[in-house]
TORMARKOL-755123 format. One record per residue (C-alpha): residue in three letters; x, y, z. Coordinates in steps of 0.02 Angstrom, whole numbers, padded with zeros to 5 digits, always signed. Example, Ala and Ser with C-alpha at 12.3 -4.5 7.8 and 13.67 -1.06 7.14 Angstrom:
2
RODO:ALA:+00615:-00225:+00390
RODO:SER:+00684:-00053:+00357
This chain:
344
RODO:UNK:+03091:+04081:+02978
RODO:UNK:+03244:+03991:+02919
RODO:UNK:+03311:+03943:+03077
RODO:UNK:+03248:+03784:+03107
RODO:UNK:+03330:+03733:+02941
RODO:UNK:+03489:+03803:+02992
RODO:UNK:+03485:+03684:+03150
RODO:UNK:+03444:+03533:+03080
RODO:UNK:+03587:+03568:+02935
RODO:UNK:+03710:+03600:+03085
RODO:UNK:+03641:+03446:+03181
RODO:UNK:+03668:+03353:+03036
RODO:UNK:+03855:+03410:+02997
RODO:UNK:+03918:+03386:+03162
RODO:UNK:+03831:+03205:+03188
RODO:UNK:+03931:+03161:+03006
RODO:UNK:+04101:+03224:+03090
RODO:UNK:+04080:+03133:+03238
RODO:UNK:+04021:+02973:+03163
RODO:UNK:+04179:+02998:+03017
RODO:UNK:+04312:+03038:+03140
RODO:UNK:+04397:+02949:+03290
RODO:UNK:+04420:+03031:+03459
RODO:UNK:+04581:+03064:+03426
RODO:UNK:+04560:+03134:+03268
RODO:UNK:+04440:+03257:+03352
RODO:UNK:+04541:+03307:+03486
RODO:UNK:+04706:+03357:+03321
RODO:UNK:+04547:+03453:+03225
RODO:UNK:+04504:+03553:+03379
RODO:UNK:+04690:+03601:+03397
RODO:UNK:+04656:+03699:+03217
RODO:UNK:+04483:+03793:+03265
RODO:UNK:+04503:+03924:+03101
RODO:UNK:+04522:+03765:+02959
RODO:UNK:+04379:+03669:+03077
RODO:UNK:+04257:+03790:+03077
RODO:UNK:+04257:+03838:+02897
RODO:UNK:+04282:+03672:+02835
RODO:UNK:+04122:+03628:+02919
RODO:UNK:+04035:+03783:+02895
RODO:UNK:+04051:+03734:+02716
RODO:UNK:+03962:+03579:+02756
RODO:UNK:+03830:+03681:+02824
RODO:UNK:+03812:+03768:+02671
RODO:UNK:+03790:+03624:+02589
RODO:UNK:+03668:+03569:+02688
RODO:UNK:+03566:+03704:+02677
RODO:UNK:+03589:+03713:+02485
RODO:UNK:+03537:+03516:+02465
RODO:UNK:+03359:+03575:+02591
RODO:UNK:+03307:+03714:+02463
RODO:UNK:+03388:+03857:+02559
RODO:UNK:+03478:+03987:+02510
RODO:UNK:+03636:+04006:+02633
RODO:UNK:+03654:+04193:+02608
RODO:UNK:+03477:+04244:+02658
RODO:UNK:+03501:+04114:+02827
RODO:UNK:+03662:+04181:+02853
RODO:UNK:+03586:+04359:+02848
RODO:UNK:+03441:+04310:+02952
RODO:UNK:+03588:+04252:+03087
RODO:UNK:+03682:+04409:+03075
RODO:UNK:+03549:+04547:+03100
RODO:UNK:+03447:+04433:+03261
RODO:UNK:+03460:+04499:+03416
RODO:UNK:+03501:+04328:+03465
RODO:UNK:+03475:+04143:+03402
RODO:UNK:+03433:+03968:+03507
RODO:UNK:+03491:+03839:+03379
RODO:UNK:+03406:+03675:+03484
RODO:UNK:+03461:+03494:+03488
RODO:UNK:+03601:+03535:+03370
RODO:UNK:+03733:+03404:+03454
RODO:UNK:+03731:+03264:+03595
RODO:UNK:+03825:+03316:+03734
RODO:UNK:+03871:+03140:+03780
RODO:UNK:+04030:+03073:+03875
RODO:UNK:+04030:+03210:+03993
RODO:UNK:+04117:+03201:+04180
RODO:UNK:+04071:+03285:+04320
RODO:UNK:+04046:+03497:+04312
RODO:UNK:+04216:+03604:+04306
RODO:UNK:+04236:+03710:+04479
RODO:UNK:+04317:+03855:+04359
RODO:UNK:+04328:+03933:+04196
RODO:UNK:+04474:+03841:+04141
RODO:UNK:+04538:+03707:+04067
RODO:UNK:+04377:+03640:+03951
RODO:UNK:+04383:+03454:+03974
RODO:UNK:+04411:+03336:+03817
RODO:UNK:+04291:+03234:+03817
RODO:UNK:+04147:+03177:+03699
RODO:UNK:+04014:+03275:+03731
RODO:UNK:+04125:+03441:+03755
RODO:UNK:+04194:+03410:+03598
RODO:UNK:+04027:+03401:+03504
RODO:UNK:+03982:+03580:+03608
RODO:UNK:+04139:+03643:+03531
RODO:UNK:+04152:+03581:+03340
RODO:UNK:+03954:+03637:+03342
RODO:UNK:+04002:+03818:+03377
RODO:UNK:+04135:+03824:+03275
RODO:UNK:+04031:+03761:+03135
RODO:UNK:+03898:+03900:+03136
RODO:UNK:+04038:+04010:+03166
RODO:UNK:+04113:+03955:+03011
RODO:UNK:+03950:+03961:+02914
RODO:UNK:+03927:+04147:+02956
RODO:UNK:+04087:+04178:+02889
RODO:UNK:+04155:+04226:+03065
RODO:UNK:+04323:+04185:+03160
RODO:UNK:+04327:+04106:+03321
RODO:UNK:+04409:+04218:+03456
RODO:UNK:+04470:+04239:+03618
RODO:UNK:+04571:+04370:+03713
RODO:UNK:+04735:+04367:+03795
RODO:UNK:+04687:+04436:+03949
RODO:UNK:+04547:+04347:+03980
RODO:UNK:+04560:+04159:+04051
RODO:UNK:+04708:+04167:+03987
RODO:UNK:+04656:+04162:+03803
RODO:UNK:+04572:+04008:+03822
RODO:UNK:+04451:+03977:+03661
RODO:UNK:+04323:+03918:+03772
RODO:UNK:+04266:+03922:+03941
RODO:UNK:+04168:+03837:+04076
RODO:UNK:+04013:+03954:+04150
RODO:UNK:+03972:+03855:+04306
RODO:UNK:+03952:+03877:+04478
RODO:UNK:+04121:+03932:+04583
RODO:UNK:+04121:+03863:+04736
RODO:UNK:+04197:+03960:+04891
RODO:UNK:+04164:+04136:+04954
RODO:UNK:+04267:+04255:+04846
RODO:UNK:+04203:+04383:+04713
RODO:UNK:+04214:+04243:+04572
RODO:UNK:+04099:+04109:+04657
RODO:UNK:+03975:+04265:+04726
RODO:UNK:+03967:+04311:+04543
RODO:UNK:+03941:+04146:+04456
RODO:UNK:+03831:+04100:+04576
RODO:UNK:+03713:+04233:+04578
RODO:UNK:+03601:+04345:+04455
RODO:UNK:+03702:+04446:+04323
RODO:UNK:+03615:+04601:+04257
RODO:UNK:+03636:+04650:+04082
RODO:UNK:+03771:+04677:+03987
RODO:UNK:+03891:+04658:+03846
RODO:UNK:+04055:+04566:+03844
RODO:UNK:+04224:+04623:+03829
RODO:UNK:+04142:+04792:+03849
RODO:UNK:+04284:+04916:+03862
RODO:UNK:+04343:+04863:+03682
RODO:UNK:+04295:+04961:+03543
RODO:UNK:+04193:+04931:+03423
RODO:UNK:+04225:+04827:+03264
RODO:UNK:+04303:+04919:+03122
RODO:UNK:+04334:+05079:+03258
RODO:UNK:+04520:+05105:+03361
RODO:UNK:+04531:+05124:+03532
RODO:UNK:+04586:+05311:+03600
RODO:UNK:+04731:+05229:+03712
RODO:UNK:+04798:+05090:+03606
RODO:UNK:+04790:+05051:+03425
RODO:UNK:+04821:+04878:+03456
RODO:UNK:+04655:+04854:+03565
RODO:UNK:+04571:+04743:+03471
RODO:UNK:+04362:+04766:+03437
RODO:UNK:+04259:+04651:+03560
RODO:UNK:+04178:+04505:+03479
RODO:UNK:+04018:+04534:+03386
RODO:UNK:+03937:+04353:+03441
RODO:UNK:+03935:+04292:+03625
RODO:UNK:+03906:+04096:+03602
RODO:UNK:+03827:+04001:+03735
RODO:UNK:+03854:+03812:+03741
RODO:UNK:+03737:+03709:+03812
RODO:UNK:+03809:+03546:+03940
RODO:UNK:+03683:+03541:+04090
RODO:UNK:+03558:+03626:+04174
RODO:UNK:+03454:+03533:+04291
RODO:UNK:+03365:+03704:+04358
RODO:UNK:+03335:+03781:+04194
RODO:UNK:+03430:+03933:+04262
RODO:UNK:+03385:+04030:+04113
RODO:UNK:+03511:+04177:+04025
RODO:UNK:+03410:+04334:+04021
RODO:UNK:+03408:+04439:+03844
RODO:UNK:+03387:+04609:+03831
RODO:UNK:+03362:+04676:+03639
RODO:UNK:+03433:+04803:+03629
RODO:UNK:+03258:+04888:+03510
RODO:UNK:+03132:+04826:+03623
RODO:UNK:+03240:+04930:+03764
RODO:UNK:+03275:+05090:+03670
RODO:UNK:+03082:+05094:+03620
RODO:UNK:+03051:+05123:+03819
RODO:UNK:+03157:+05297:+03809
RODO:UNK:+03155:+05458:+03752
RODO:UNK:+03243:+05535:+03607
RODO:UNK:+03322:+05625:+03725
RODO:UNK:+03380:+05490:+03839
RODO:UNK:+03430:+05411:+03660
RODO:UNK:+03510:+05573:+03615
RODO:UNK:+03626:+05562:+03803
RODO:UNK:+03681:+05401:+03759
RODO:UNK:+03756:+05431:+03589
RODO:UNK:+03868:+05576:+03655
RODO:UNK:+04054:+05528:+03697
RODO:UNK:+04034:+05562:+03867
RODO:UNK:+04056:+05404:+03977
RODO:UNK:+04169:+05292:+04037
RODO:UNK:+04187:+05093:+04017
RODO:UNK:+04278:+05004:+04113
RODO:UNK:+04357:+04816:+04097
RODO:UNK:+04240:+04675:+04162
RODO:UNK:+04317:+04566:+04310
RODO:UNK:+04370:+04419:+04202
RODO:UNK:+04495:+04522:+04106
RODO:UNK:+04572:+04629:+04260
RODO:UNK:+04715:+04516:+04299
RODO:UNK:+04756:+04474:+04119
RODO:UNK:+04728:+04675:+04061
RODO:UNK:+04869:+04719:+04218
RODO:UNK:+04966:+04572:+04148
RODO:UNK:+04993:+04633:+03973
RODO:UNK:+04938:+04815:+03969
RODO:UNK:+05040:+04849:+04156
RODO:UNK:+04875:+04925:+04201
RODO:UNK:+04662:+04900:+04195
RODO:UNK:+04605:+04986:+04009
RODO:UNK:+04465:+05097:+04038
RODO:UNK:+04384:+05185:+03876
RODO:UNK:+04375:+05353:+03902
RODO:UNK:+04237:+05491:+03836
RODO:UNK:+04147:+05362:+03719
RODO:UNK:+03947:+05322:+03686
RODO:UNK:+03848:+05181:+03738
RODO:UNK:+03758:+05193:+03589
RODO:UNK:+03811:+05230:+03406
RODO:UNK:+03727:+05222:+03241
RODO:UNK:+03793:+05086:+03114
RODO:UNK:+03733:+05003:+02950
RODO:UNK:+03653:+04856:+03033
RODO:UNK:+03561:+05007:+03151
RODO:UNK:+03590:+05068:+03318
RODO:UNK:+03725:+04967:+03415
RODO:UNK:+03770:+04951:+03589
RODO:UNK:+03909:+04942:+03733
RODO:UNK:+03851:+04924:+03913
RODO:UNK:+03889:+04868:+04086
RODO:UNK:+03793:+04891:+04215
RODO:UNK:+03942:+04887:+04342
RODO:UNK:+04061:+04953:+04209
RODO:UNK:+03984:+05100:+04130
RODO:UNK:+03968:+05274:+04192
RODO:UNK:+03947:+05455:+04136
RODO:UNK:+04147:+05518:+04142
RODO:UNK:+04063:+05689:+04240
RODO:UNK:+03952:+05602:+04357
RODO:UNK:+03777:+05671:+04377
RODO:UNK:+03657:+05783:+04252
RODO:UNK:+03555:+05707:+04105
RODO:UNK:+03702:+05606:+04048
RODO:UNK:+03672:+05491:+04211
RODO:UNK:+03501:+05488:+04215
RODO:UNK:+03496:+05426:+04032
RODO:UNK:+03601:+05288:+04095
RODO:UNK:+03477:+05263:+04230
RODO:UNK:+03332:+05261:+04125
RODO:UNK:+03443:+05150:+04002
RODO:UNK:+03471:+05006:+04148
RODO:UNK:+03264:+04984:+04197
RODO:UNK:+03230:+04978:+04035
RODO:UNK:+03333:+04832:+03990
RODO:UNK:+03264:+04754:+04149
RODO:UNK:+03105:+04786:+04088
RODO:UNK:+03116:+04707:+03925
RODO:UNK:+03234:+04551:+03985
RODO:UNK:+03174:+04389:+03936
RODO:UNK:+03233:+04195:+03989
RODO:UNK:+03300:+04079:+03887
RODO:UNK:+03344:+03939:+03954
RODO:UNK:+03494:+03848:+03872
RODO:UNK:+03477:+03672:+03886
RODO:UNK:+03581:+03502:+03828
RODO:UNK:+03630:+03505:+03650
RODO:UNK:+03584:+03681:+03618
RODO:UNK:+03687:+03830:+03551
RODO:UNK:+03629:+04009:+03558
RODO:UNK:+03717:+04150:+03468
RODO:UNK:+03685:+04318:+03570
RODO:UNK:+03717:+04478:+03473
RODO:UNK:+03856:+04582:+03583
RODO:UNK:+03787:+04722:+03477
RODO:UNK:+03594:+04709:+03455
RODO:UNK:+03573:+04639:+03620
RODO:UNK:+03628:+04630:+03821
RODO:UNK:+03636:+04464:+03900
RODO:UNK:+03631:+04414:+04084
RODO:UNK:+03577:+04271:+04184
RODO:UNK:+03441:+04219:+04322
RODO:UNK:+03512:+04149:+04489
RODO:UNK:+03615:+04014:+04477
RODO:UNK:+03621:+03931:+04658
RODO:UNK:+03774:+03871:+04756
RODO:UNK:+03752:+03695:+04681
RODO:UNK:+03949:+03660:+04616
RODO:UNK:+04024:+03523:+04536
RODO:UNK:+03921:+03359:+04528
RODO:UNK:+03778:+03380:+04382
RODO:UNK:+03753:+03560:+04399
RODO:UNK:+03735:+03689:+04280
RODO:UNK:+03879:+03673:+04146
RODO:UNK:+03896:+03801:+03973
RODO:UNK:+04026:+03830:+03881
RODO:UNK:+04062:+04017:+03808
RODO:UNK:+04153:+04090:+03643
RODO:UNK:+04169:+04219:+03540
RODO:UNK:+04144:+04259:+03362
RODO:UNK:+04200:+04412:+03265
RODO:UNK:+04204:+04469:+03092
RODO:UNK:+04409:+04488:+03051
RODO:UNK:+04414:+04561:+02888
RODO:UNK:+04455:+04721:+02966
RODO:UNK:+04553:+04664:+03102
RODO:UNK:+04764:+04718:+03087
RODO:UNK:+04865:+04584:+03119
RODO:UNK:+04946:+04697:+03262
RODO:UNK:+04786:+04669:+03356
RODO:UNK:+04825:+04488:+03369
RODO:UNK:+04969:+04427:+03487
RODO:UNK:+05051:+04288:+03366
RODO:UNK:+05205:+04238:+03424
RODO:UNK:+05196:+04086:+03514
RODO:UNK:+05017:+04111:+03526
RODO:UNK:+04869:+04042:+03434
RODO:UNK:+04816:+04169:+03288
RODO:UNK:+04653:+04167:+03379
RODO:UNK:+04703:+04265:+03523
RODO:UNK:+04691:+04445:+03521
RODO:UNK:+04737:+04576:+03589
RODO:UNK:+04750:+04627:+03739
């Protein structure tokens, strides 16, 4: 395993930013996330190249994981007390190290930073901490979330959605960034193999006809009414489909059902849901560490959070990562907007 390498080559990079660059300095770079990330993504390279490694087979090795913890890879120092909501990421020292770290490996697999108009507001990154309060946002953060992929709706990559060409794919990487956590409240992975090995070809078979529906996920609901003047639900479509890199996957527990309810169609889905329990595994993300979760080789969810808020409790930071070179510029929003915001 190559891994390891990869780590110490991004711990390295981002510890030679930090220790060449003023706070300031940081804070401009950040405001460019494309040039930052492959400028230091290059460095990785670099790195890796100066170890006895061969970028392109670690890069590879990145790409086709389920997911990836990459541990101790920056020093999230300088930090004040937990958010109480997704938005705004604070600027300090040790978020900035979470962030340029990301973007780095990002860079380094050749991959674009991205976010989504209707979610957060298109925010880059976000805070995944406990909500306080009793509404459906601090229930949810504060509780167990079962398994699923993000921005699930969305097609995906390289495909166009039924209702609107301008829907752009959902991200291939989901990139956890780890601030605090006291409990070791671990994210739960689900690959995506391990869970199809529990089924039969005919439950397989079910799930590769276009014949359910996938609804948006609560975080973009506002911003998809917003934009879109209404909630995007994909119509007809598979939860699994065969690709180059093998069979890929978009699911929701909450989100995804057959579009005729009932018959072998629903108990595939069923069968699909315990078996992704079955095969869910912890991983706790701790201080310094940044874990790359495939949104198409894997589900991710999370244990039970607690109502701690605020204070020192749990604190990560989440992006996304897609491969553009397919992406139409129409399924960005440009304007005044970042080129880093898609669509919707």
């Amino acid at each position: 395993m190559t891994l390891p390498m990869l780590a110490e080559a991004v711990r390295a990079v981002v510890a030679a930013w930090e220790q060449g660059t003023t706070f300031g300095q940081r804070t401009n770079a950040l405001a460019s996330p494309g040039e930052l990330g492959a400028a230091l993504g290059k460095s990785i390279e670099e790195e890796l190249m100066s170890a006895g490694e061969d970028p392109s087979a670690v890069r590879q090795e990145v790409i086709s994981a389920p997911f990836v913890l990459l541990a101790g890879v920056f020093t999230p120092a300088e930090l004040p007390d937990t958010p109480e909501w997704f938005t705004p990421v604070p600027d300090t020292g040790g978020t900035q190290s979470g962030r340029v770290a990301a973007l780095a490996v990002h860079g380094f697999l050749g991959m674009e930073t991205v976010s989504y108009g209707s979610e957060n507001s298109g925010e880059l990154f976000v805070n995944l901490t406990a909500i306080p309060g009793e509404g459906k946002f601090s229930r949810k953060s504060q509780g167990r979330l079962r398994g699923h992929t993000d921005a699930v709706s969305f097609p995906f990559n390289g495909e166009t959605d039924a209702s609107n060409s301008r829907i752009a794919p959902s991200p291939d990487l989901v990139t956890l960034v780890g601030l605090r956590n006291p409990k070791a409240v671990p994210t739960t992975v689900m690959v995506l193999e391990e869970a199809l090995a529990k089924l039969s070809p005919e439950d397989v078979h079910e799930l590769k006809q276009d014949q359910f529906s996938i609804g948006s996920q609560a975080t973009f609901l506002e911003g998809m009414r917003d934009i879109l003047g209404d909630v995007h639900i994909a119509i007809d479509e598979p939860v699994l489909k065969d690709a180059p890199i093998g069979t890929i996957v978009r699911f929701s527990h909450s989100n995804v059902s057959p579009t005729e309810p009932g018959g072998t169609a629903e108990t595939a889905a069923e069968n699909f849901a315990k078996a992704c329990g079955e095969v869910a595994k912890p991983v706790a993300v701790g201080p310094g560490d940044v874990v790359l979760v495939s949104n198409r080789l894997c589900l991710h969810g999370r244990g039970e959070v607690g109502d701690d808020t605020g204070g020192h409790s749990r604190w990560l930071l989440r992006t996304y990562a897609l491969d553009t070179s397919q992406l139409d510029d129409s399924q960005r929003h440009l304007g005044d907007r970042p080129s880093h915001v898609l669509f919707p």
